[in-house]
Backbone bond lengths (Angstrom), bond angles and torsions (degrees), N, CA, C in turn:
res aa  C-N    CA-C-N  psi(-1)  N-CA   C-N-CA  omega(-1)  CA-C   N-CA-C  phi
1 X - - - 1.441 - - 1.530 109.13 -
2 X 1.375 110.71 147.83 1.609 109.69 -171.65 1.470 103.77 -101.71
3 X 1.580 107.92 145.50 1.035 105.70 -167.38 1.615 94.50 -87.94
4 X 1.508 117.09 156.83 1.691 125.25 176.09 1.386 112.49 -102.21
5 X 1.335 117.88 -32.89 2.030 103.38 164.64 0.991 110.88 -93.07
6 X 1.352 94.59 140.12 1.812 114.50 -179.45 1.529 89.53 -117.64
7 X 1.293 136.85 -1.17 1.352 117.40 171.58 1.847 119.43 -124.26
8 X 1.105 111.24 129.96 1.646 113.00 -146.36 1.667 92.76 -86.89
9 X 1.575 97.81 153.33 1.776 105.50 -145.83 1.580 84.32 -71.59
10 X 1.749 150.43 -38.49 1.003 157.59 -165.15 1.627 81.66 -64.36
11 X 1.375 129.00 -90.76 1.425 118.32 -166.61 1.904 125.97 -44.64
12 X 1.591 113.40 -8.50 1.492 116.01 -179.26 1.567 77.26 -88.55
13 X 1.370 140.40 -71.52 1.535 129.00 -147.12 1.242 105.79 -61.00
14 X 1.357 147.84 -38.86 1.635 145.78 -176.39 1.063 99.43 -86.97
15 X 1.132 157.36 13.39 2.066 164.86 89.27 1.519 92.51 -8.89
16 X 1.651 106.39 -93.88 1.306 102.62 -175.30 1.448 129.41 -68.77
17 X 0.990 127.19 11.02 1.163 110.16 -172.02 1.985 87.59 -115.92
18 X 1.083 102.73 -15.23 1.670 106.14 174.16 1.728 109.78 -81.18
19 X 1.603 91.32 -10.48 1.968 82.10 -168.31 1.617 89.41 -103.34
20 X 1.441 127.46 -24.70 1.692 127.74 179.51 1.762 101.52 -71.17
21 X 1.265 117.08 -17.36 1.918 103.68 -165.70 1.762 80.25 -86.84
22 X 1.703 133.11 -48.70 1.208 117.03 -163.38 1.274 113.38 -71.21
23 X 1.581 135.48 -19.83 1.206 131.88 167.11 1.576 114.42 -47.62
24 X 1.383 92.39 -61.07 1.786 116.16 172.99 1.473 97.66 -47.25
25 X 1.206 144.26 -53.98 1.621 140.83 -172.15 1.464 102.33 -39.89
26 X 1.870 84.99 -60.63 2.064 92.27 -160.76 1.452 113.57 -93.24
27 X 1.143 110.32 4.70 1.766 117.31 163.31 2.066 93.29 -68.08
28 X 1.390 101.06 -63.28 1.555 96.35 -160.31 1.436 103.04 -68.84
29 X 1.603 130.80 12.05 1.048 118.42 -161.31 1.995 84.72 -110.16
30 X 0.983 127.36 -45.50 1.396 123.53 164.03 1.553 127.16 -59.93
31 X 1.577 126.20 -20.60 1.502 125.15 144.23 1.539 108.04 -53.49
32 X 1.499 143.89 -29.42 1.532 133.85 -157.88 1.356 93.94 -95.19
33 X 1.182 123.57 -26.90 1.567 119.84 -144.99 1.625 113.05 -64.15
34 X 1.558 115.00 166.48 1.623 115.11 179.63 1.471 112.19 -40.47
35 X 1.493 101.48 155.70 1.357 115.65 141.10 1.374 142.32 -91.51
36 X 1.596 94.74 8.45 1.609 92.67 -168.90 1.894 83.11 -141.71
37 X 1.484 97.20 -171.99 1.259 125.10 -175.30 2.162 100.30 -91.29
38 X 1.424 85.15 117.08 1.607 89.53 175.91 1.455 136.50 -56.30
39 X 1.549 103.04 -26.86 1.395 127.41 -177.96 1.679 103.16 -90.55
40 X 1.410 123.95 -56.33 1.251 124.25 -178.39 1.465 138.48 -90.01
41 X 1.387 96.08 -34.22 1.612 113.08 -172.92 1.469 109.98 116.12
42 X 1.515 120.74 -61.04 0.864 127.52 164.66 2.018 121.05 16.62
43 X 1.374 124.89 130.06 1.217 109.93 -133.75 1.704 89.24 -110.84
44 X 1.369 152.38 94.70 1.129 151.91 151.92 1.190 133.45 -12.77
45 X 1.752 130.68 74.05 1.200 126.85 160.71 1.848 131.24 -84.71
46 X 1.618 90.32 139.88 1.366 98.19 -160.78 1.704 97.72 -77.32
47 X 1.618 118.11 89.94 1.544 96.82 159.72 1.834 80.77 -125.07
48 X 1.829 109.66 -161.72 1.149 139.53 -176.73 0.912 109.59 -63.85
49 X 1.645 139.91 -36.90 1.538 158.43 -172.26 1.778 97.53 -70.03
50 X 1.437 106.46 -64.94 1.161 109.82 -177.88 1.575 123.99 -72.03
51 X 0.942 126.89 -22.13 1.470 121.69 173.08 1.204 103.75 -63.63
52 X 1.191 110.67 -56.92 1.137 133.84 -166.42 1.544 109.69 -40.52
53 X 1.354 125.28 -65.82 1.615 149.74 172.82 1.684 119.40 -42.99
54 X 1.486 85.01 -63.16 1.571 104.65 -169.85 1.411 108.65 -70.80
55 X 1.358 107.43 149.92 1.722 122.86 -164.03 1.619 102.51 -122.95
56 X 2.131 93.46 117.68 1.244 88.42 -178.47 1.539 114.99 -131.22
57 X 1.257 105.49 141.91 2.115 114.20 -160.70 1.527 101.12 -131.26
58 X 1.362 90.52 133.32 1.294 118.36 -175.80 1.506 120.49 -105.79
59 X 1.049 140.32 99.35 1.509 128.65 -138.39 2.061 88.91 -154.42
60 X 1.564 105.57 116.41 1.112 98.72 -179.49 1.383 134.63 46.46
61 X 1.683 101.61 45.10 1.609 117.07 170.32 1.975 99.93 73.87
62 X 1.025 125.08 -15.13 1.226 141.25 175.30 1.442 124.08 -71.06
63 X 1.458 124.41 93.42 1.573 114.54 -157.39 1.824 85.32 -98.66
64 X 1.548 103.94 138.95 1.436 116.72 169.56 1.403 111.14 -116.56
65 X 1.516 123.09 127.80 1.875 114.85 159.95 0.968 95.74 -93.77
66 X 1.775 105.03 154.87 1.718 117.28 162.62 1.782 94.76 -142.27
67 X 1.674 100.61 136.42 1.364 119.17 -178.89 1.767 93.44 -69.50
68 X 1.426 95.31 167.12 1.383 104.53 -172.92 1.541 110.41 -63.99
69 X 1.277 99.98 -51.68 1.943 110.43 179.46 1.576 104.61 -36.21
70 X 1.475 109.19 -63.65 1.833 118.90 -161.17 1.771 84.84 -72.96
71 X 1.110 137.22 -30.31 1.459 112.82 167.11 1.233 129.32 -51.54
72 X 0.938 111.16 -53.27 1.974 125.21 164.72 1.276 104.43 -25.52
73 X 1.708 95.44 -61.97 1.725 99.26 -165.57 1.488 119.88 -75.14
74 X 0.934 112.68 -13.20 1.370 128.16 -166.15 2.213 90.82 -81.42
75 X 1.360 98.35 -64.07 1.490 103.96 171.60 1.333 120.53 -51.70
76 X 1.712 110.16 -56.86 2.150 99.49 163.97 1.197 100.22 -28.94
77 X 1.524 127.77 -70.27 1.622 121.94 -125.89 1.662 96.33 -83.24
78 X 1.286 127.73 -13.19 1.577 126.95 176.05 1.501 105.34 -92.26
79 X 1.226 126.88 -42.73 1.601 130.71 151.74 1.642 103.47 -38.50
80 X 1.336 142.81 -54.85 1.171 132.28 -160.36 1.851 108.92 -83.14
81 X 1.256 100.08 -29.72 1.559 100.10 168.70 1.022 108.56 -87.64
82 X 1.070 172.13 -6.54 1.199 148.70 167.77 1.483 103.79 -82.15
């Protein structure tokens, strides 16, 4: 009879329990993050409008906001190089 797991129940639990601590990393890494806009200053309020708008990147444990305006610009200037 053939056996059907090829992956041993010790190696599925340190999977998940390795993929729940990095959730947990970048959950607490979006509670720290700015209050303002990285590019402008511009001052970050938390309603529905604004979540909504504002663009946020996570790049090397590093959480960045960008207001909608400096998004634009940020996109021209990668639109123009390429």
């Amino acid at each position: 009879m053939k056996k059907l797991r090829r992956i041993k129940p010790g190696q599925r639990k340190r999977e998940r329990r390795e993929a729940q601590a990095e959730l947990q990393k970048r959950a607490a890494a979006f509670l720290d993050h700015a209050t303002e806009c990285t590019v402008c200053g511009t001052e970050f309020e938390r309603t529905v409008e604004t979540v909504k708008t504002w663009q946020v990147m996570v790049k090397e444990d590093q959480v960045r906001l960008t207001c909608p305006r400096c998004w634009g610009l940020v996109l021209e200037r990668l639109e123009k190089e390429q």
